[in-house]
N, C-alpha and C positions, 0 to 999 in steps of 0.2 A: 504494500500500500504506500502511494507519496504522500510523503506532508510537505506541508512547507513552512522553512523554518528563514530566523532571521541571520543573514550571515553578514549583515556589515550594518551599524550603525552610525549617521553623522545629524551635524548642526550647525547653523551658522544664525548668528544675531549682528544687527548692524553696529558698526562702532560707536555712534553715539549717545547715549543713556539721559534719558533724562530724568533727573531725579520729583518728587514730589512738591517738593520746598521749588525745584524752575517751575514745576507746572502749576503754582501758585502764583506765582506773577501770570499767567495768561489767560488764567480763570479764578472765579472766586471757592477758594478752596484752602486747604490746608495740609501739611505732612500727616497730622491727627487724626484728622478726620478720615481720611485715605485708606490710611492702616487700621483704623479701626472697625470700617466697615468691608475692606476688601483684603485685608492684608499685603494690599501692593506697597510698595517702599519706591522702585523705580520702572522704568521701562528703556527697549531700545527703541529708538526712532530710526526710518531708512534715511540715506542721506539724499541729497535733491538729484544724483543726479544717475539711482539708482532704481532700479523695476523688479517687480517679485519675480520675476526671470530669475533676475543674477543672484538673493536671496538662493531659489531652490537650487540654482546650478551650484552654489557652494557648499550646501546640507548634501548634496547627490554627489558630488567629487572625493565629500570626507568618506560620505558612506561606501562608492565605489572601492578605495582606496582602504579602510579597516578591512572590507572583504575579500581584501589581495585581488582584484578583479578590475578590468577600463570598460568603461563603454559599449565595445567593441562584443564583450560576453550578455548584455543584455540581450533580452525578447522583447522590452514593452517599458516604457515610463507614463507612470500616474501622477500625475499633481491637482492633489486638493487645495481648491483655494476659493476665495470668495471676493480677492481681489485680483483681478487677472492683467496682465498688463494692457489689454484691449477688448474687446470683446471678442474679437477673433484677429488671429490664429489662434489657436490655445495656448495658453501659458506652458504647457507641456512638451508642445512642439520648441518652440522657445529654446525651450529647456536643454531640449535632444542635441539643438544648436551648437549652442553652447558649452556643451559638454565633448561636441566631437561626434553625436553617432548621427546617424541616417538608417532610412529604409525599413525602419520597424515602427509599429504602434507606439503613439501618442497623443494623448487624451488627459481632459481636465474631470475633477468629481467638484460638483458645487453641493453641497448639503454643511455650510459653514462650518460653524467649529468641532461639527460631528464626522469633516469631512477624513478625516485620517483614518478615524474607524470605518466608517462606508468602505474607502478604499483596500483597509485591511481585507476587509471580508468580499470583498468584487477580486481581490486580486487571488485570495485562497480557493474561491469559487473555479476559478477561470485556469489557475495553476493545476487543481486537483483534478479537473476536467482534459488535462494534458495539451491546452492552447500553451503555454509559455514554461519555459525552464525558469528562468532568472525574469525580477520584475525589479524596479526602482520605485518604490512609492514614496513621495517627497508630500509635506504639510506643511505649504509657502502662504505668507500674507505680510500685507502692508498696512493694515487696521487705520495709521496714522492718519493714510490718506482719505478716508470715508467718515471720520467723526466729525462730530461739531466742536470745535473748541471751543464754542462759546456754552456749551453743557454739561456740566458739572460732572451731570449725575452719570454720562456716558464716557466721556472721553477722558477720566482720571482710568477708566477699567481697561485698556487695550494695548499693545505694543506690536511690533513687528518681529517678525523670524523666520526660521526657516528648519524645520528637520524633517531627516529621511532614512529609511531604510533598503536594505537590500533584502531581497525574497530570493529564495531559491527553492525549487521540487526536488527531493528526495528521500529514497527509502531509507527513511533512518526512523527511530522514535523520537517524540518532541515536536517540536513547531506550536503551530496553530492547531488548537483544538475546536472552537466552533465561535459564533458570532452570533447576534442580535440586534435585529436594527427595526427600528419605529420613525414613524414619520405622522403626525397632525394636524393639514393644515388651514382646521377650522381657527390654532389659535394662532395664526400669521402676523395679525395685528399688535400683539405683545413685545415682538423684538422683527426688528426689520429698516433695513435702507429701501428708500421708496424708489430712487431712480433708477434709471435701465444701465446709464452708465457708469461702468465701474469703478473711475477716478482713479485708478492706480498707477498710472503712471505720471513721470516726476510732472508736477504743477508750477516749475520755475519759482517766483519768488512768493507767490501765494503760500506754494507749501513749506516755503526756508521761513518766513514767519508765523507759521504755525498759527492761523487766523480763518484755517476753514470752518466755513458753515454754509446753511442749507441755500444762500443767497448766492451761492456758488454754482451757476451752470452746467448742469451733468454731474457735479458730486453727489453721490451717495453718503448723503447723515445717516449715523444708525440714530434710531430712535428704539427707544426699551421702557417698556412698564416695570421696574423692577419687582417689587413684591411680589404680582402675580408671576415673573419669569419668577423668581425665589420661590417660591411653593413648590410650582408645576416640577423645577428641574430638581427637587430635593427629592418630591414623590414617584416621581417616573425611575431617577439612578437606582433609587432604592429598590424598584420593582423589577428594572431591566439586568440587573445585576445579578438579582437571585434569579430573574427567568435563564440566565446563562447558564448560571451552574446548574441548575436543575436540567435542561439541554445536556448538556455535557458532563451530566453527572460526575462532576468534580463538587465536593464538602466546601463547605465555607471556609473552614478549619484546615483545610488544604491551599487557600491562596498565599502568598508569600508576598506580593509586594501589589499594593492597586498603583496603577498608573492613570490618573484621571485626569479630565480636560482640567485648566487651572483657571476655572470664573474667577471663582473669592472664595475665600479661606472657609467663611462659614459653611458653603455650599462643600466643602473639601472635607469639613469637621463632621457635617451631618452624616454625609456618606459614610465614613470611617467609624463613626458610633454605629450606621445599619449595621456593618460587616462586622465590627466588634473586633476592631483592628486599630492597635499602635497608628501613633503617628508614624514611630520606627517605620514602618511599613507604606509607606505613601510617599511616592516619589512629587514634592513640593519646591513649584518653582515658579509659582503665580506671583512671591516679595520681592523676583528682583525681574521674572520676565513681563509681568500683565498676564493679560487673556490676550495669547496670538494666534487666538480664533485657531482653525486648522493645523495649522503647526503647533499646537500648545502639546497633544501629546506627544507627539514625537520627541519633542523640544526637553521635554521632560523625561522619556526614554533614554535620550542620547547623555544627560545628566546624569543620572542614576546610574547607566553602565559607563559615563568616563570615570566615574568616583568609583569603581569596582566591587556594587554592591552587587549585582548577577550572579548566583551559582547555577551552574546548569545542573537541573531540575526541579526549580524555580517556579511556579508558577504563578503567570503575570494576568491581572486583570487590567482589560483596559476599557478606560466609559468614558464619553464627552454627551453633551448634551447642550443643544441649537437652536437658530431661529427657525422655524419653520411649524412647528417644533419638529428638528429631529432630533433623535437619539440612539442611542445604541450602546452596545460591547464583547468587547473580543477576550478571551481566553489564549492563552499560551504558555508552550512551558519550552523554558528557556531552555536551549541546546546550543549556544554557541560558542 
């Protein structure tokens, strides 16, 4: 039987950080307030003169590269994103560019910051189905570019990044064990950018002064009712979580590390009391990355195994939950 398991890990964040205490002078806000309600401390911002292109080519280079692998050995690159450098070509294509390959599949997943699980599970689907050997799946965004900086209650929660993984099919034990994926989209209204156009690419000096809002021509504002997003994603993670295990008949008492999208802390705390799990156990990187939407888990993946917490035999949970609403999560046990 194949599975498929992860055999290279990367990540890339842009160099500039903005801290809490800058993004108080551009809105009315606070360090205190910030952390207290989201546990963010800082974030990265892309620079003006970069596209979630070059983000996922650098998360897809490292990853290449830990899997002693170029280019050259892929079948297929996925990139989830939700900010794409245009609306077409795909950001994925981009990607392939970029990195050197040609002549194989590539394709974007938009299901936002649920997008890395979606792709998880579309790429196990389609591996195990015997279409692709080797698969790149990267979780690229530029969040910075789509909020409102003049709203508080939105633009302290998001950052930019970029992580990725390598797939591969084969007969070994390990890998991926199964997945879960939900989508509702009677409640669309709750979290959503209203425009068609993506805005992610560089905005000249609009977006070097960090002064976007909705008065902005083709930008996409996120707009979010928080509370009711704060309910829905506490009670859905907790249901979608246990329907995996129960799927894949793996114990509770048998997960080893959760990997979850990084909203806010408390959404991270909730979860972790469902599962009845340490903090120890939670790979947490929402206080210095934000919410970077689709890249969040990966991003937090690639964290967790650069600090050498991974045993293989491991087994990882991983949940994000989105605008749309979607949701979802993936099961794995680590073998690399």
């Amino acid at each position: 039987m194949m599975n498929t398991h992860i055999i290279g890990v990367g990540g890339y964040l842009p160099e500039r950080i903005m801290s809490n205490d800058e993004l108080a002078t551009i809105v009315e806000t606070s360090d205190a307030w910030i952390r207290e309600r989201t546990g963010i401390e800082q974030r990265h911002i892309i620079a003006a003169d970069e596209f979630t292109s070059d983000l996922a080519a650098r998360a897809g280079q490292q990853a290449l590269e830990d899997a002693g692998i170029t280019i050259h050995d892929i079948d297929a690159i996925i990139v989830a994103t939700t900010t794409p450098d245009m609306v077409f070509p795909s950001t994925a294509s981009m990607v392939q560019h970029k990195l050197g390959g040609k002549d194989f599949p590539a394709w974007d997943i938009q299901a936002v910051c649920s997008g890395f699980v979606y792709g998880l599970a579309q790429a196990d689907g389609m591996m195990r189905g015997g279409m692709f050997k080797r698969v790149l799946l990267i979780g690229a965004e530029s969040m910075s570019r789509i909020v409102d900086w003049q709203d508080r209650n939105t633009c302290v929660l998001f950052g930019d990044g970029a992580g990725a993984v390598v797939l591969e099919s084969k007969e070994e034990e390990g890998g991926i064990i199964g997945s879960v994926l939900h989508c509702d989209g009677s409640y669309r209204d709750l979290l959503m950018a209203k425009h068609s156009h993506p805005g992610a690419s560089p905005n000249n000096d609009r977006h070097e002064r960090l002064d976007m809002s909705t008065d902005a021509a083709g930008v996409a504002a996120v707009e979010m009712k928080g509370n009711e997003v704060f309910r829905f994603a506490v009670t859905k993670l907790g249901e979608v979580v246990f329907e995996v295990l129960e799927k894949c008949n793996v114990r509770q008492d048998e997960i080893n590390w959760l990997i979850p999208h990084q909203a806010n802390i408390r959404i991270l705390n909730a979860t972790a009391k469902k599962l009845n799990m340490s903090l120890d156990q939670i790979a947490l990187t929402v206080g210095k990355h934000a919410n970077t939407s689709a890249a969040s888990v990966p991003l937090a993946l690639n964290d967790t195994y650069r600090n050498g917490k991974f045993k293989n035999g491991d087994v990882l949970l991983l949940e994000a939950f989105a605008g749309g609403f979607a949701w979802g999560a993936n099961l794995l046990r680590w073998s690399k």
